[in-house]
C-alpha positions in Angstrom: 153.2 54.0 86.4 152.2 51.5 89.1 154.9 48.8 88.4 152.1 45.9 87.5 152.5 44.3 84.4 150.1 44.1 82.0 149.2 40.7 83.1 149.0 41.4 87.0 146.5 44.8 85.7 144.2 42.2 84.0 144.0 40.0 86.4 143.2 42.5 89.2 140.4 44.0 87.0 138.5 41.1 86.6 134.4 41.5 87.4 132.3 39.3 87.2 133.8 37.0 84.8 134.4 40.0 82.3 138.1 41.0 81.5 138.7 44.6 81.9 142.1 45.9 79.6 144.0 49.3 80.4 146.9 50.1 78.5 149.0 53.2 78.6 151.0 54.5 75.8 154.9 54.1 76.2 156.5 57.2 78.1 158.3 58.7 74.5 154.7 58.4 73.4 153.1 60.7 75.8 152.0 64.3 75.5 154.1 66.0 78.1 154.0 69.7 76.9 152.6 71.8 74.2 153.6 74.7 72.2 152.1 77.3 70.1 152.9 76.5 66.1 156.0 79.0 65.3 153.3 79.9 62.3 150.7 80.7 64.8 153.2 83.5 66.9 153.8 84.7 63.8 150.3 85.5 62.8 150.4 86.7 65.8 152.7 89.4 65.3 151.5 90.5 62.1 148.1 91.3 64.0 147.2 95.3 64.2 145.6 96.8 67.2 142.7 97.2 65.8 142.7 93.6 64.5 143.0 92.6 68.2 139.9 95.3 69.1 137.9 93.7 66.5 138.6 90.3 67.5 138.2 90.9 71.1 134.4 92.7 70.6 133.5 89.0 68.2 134.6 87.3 71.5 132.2 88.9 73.2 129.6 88.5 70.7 130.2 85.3 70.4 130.1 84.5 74.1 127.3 87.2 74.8 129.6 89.5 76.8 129.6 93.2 76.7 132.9 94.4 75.9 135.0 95.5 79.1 135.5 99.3 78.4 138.3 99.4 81.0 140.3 96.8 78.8 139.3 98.3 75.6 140.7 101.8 76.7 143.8 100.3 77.9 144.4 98.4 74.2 143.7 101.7 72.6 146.8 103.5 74.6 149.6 100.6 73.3 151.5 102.2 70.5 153.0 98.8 69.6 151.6 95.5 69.5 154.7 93.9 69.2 156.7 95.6 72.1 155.6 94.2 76.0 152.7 96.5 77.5 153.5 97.4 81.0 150.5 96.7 82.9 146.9 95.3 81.9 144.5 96.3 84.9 142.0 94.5 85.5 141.9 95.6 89.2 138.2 95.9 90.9 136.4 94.3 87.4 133.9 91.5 87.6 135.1 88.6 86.0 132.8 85.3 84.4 133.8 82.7 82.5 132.5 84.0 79.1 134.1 87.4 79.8 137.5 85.8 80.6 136.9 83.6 77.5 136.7 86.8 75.0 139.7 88.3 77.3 141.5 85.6 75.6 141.9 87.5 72.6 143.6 90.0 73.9 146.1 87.8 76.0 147.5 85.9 73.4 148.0 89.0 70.9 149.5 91.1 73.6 152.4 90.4 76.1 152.2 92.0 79.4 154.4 92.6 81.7 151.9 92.3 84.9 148.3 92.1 84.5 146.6 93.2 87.9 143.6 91.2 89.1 143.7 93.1 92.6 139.9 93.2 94.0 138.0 91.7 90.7 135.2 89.7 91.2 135.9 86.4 90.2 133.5 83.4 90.1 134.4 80.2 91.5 135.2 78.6 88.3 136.9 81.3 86.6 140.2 81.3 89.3 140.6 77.4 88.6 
């Protein structure tokens, strides 16, 4: 916060004879963090590999993607979806927006423990 009042914010937005009114919500109010629902991480972990294949290749329909085959041969060696998988290499790939947008699917069904992004091709607006 600034330290004005609300009064001294009113007055210092007046323009041309129109008022001009910004209020905040109080600090308990605000949105500060956010957490996955405990029902969602559940549903999560009831997922099958091949329900996180399958959901993966509609990403990429969806966002008119093909499919990475590096990443899909790497989903088909994890035995277990619910234990951490050691690496996901991504290393030398080329990376857009819609393609990291269907990768989504596969990072929030399965935890890794390092995920290499050593030489990919990003663009500009993917690394933000």
């Amino acid at each position: 916060m600034t330290g004005h009042s609300e009064e001294e914010i009113t007055s210092l937005s007046v323009k041309e004879g129109r008022e001009k009114r910004v209020s905040f919500p109080p600090d308990e109010e605000m949105v500060s963090d956010f957490v996955e629902s405990r029902v969602r991480l559940q549903e999560a972990d009831s997922l099958s590999l091949t329900d996180i294949i399958l959901a993966y290749k509609q990403s990429c329909e969806k966002h008119q993607v093909k499919p990475n085959t590096k990443a899909l041969d790497q989903l088909k060696q994890i035995t277990c979806v619910t234990d951490r998988a050691r690496c996901f290499d991504l290393s030398g790939e080329r990376l857009d927006y819609c393609s990291c947008e269907s990768l989504e699917e596969i990072l929030k069904s399965v935890q890794f423990d390092f995920i290499s992004l050593q030489g990919a091709e990003l663009e500009e607006n993917v690394s933000i």
